[in-house]
C-alpha positions as CSV (number, residue, x, y, z in Angstrom):
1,X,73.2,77.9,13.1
2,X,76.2,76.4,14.8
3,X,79.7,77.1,16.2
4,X,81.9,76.2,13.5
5,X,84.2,73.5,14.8
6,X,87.1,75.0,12.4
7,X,87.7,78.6,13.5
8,X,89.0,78.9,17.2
9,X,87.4,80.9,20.4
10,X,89.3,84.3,20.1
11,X,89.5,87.5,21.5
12,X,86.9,90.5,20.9
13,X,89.3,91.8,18.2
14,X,90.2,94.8,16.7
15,X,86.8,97.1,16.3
16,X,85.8,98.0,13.6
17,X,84.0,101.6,13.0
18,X,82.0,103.8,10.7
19,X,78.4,103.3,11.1
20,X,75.8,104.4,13.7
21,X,76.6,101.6,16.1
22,X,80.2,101.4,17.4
23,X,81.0,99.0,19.3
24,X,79.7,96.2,17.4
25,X,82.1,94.9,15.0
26,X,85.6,93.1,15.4
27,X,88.2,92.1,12.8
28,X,89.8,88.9,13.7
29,X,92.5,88.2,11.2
30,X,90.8,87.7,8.2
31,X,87.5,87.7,9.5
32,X,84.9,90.2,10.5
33,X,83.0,89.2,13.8
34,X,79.8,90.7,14.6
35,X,76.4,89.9,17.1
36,X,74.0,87.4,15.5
37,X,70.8,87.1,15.6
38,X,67.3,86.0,14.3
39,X,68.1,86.9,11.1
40,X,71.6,85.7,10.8
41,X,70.8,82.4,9.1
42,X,68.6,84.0,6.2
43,X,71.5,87.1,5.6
44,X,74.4,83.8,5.7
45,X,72.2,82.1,2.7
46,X,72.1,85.0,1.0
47,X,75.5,85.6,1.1
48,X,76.2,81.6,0.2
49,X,74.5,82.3,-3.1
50,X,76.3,85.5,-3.6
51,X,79.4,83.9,-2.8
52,X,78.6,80.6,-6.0
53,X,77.4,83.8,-8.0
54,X,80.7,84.9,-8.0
55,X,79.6,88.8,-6.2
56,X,82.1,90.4,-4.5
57,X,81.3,90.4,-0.7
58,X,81.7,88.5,2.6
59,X,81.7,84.8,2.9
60,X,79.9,83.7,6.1
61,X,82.1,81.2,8.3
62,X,79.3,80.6,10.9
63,X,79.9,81.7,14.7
64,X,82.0,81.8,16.7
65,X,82.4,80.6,21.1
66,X,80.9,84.4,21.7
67,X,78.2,83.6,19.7
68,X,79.1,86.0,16.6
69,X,79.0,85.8,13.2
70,X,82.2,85.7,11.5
71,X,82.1,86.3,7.9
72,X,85.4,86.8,6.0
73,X,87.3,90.0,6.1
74,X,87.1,92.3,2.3
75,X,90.3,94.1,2.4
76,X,90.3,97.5,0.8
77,X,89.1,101.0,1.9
78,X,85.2,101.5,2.6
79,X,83.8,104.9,1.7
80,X,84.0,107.0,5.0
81,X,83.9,110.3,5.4
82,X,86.1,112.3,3.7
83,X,85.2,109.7,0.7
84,X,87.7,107.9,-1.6
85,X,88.5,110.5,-4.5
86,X,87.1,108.0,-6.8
87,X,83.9,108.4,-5.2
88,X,84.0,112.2,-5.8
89,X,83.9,111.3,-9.3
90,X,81.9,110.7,-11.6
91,X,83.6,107.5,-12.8
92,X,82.8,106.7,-9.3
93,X,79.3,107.4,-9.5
94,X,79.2,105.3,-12.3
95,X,81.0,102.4,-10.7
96,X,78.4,102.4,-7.9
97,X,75.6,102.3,-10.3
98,X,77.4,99.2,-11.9
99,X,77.9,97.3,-9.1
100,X,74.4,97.7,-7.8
101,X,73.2,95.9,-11.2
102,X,75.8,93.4,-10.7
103,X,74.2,92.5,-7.3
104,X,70.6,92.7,-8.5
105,X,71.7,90.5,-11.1
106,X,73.4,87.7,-9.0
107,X,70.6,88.2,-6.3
108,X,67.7,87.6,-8.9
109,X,67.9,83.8,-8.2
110,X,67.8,83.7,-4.7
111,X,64.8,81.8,-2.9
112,X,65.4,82.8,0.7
113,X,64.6,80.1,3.3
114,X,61.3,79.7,4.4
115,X,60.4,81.5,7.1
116,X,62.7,84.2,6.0
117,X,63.5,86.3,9.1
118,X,65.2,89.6,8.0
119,X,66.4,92.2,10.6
120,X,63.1,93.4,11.1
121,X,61.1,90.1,11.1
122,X,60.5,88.0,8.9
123,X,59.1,88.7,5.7
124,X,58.5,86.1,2.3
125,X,59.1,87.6,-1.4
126,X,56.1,89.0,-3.1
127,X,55.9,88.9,-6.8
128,X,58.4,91.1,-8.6
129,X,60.3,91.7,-5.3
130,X,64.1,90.7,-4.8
131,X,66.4,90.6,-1.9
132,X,67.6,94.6,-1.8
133,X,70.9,95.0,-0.1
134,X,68.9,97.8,1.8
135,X,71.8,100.2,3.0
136,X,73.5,100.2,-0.6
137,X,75.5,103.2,0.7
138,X,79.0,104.8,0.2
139,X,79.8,103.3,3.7
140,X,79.3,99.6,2.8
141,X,81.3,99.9,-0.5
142,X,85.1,98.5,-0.4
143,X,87.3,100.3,-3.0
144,X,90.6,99.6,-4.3
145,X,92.4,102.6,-5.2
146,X,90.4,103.8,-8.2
147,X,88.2,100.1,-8.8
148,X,85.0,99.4,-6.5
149,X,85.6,95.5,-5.9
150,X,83.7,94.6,-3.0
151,X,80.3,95.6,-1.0
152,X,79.5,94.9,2.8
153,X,76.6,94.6,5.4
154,X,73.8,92.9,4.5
155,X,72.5,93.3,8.0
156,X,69.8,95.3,6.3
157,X,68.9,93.1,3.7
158,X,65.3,92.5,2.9
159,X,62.6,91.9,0.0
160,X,61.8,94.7,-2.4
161,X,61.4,96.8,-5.6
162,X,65.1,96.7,-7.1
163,X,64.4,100.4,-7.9
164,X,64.6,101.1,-4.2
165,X,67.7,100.1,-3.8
166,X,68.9,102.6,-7.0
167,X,66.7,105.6,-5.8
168,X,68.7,104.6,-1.9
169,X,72.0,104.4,-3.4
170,X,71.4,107.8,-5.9
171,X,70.6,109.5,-3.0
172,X,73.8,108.8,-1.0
173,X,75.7,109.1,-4.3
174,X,74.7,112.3,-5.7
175,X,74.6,113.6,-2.7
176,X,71.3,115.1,-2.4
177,X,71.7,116.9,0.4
178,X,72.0,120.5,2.0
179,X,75.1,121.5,0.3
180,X,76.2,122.1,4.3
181,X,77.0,119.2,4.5
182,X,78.9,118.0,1.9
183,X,82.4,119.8,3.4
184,X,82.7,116.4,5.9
185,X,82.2,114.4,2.5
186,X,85.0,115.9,1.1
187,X,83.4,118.0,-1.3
188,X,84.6,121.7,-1.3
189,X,82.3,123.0,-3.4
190,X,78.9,121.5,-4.1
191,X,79.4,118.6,-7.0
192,X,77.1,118.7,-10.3
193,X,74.7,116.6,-8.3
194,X,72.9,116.1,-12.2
195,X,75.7,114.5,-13.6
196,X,76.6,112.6,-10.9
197,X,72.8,111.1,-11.1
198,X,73.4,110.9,-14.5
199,X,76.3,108.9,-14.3
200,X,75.0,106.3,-11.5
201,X,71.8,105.8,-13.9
202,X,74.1,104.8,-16.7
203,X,75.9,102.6,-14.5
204,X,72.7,100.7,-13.3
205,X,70.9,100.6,-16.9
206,X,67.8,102.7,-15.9
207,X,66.2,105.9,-17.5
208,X,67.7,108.6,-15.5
209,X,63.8,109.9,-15.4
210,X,62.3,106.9,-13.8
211,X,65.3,106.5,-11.4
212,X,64.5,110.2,-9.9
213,X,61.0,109.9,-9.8
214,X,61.5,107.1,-7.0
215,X,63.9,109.2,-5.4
216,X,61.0,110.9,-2.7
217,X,59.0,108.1,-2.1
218,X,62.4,106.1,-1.1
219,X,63.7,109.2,0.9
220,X,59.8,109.0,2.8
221,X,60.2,105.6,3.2
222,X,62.9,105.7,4.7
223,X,62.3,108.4,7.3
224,X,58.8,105.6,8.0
225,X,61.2,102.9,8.5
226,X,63.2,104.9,11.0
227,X,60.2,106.4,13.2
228,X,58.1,103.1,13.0
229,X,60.7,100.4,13.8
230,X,63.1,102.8,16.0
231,X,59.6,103.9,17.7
232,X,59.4,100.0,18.6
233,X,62.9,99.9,19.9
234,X,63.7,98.3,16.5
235,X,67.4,97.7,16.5
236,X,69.3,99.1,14.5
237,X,66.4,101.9,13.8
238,X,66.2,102.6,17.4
239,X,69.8,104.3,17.6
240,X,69.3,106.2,14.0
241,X,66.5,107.7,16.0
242,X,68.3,107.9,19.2
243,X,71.2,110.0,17.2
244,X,68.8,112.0,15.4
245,X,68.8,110.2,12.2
246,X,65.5,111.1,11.4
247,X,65.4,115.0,11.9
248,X,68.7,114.7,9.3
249,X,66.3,112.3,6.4
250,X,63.8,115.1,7.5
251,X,66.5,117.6,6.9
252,X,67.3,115.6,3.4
253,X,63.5,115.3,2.2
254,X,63.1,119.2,2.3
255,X,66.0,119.7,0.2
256,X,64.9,117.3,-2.0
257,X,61.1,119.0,-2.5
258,X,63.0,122.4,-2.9
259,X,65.8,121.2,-5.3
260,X,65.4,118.2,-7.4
261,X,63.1,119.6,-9.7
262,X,66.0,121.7,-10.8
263,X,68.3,118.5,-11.3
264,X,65.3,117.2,-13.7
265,X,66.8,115.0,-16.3
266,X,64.8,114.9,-19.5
């Protein structure tokens, strides 16, 4: 991947935060600059075809004279902590769950280049696998006031079972958490986690059922990812370990054994 010719040298920019890793992304304009790397060119194709799908999220624009991706800039308000007070709602959960489809509808087409080098190496599609957005979290949705119209970072991107996307994104959106800490959320008493779930499976088009039974095995996969990569000095898995990510999915996991048979939809 090259410099493109059309965007001038510029700046660091404004940063950019809410993630694990500050430090790391600029705003330029109406562009978003961030580090690129080995998997930069397979992430930019993805978003190409996202981009003639007609999906709402960042076009990539190439790099810049720092060497950084710049992909255009999704105005709007991401859901940070406290969240939106869309996102407290159900509608909200529901809105989530539709967008998700939307993407794994427009991303059911896409044959990635070959190799395909994702942020943890590379990695071909295996039969009845697509591209998950793979960090389908509040954080990386863009909201305008009460409509979800754009989603960001697909740094994580990678080949998978659709339903682990869902079972990542129910988790976040439920919250299934200690009910702790929900108060940074924005939550002031604990939400009704079922119809929340409820609401995001109805959203996505999946039996509510099927979609919580892949809610562990996601959550333990997740907490692998984390210790195995981050273990490796994996970046970005080595600073979720670094700030403890992984005693919090830990932290997460137990609630989960303890609580979701309670939340059983059926």
């Amino acid at each position: 991947m090259t410099q493109d010719a059309g965007i001038p040298d510029t700046p660091l920019g404004e940063a950019l935060y809410g993630g694990l890793q500050d430090g790391r992304v600029w705003r330029v304009g109406d562009t978003v600059r961030r580090p690129a790397g080995e998997w930069t060119a397979t992430v930019h194709a993805l978003l190409r075809h996202l981009g003639r799908a007609g999906f709402p999220a960042p076009r990539p624009l190439g790099l810049d004279g720092l060497g950084r991706e710049i992909l255009t800039f999704l105005p709007g308000r991401a859901g940070l902590w406290p969240w939106p007070d869309v996102l407290k709602s159900e509608s909200g959960a529901r809105q989530v769950g539709q967008m998700l489809w939307a993407y794994h509808g427009a991303v059911r087409g896409f044959a990635p280049p070959s190799p395909a080098v994702w942020r943890h190496g590379p990695q071909q599609l295996a039969p009845g696998q697509i591209v998950l957005h793979g960090d389908f979290g509040p954080y990386n949705l863009i909201w305008d006031g009460p409509t979800l119209n754009g989603v960001i970072d697909f740094e994580l991107a990678r080949p998978g079972d659709p339903l682990e996307d869902a079972a990542f994104a129910a988790i976040r959106i439920a919250p299934l958490r200690p009910d702790a800490a929900l108060e940074k959320i924005g939550f002031s008493t604990p939400p009704d986690r079922r119809a929340r779930l409820m609401a995001f499976a109805e959203g996505y088009g999946v039996d509510p059922e099927v979609l919580v039974a892949r809610i562990i095995p996601t959550q333990m996969d997740e907490l692998r990812r984390i210790e195995a990569w981050g273990g490796e000095g994996l970046e970005p898995w080595a600073t979720f370990l670094r700030k403890g990510l992984a005693d919090e999915v830990r932290a997460e996991l137990a609630w989960m054994t303890e609580h979701l048979g309670a939340l059983a939809i059926g």
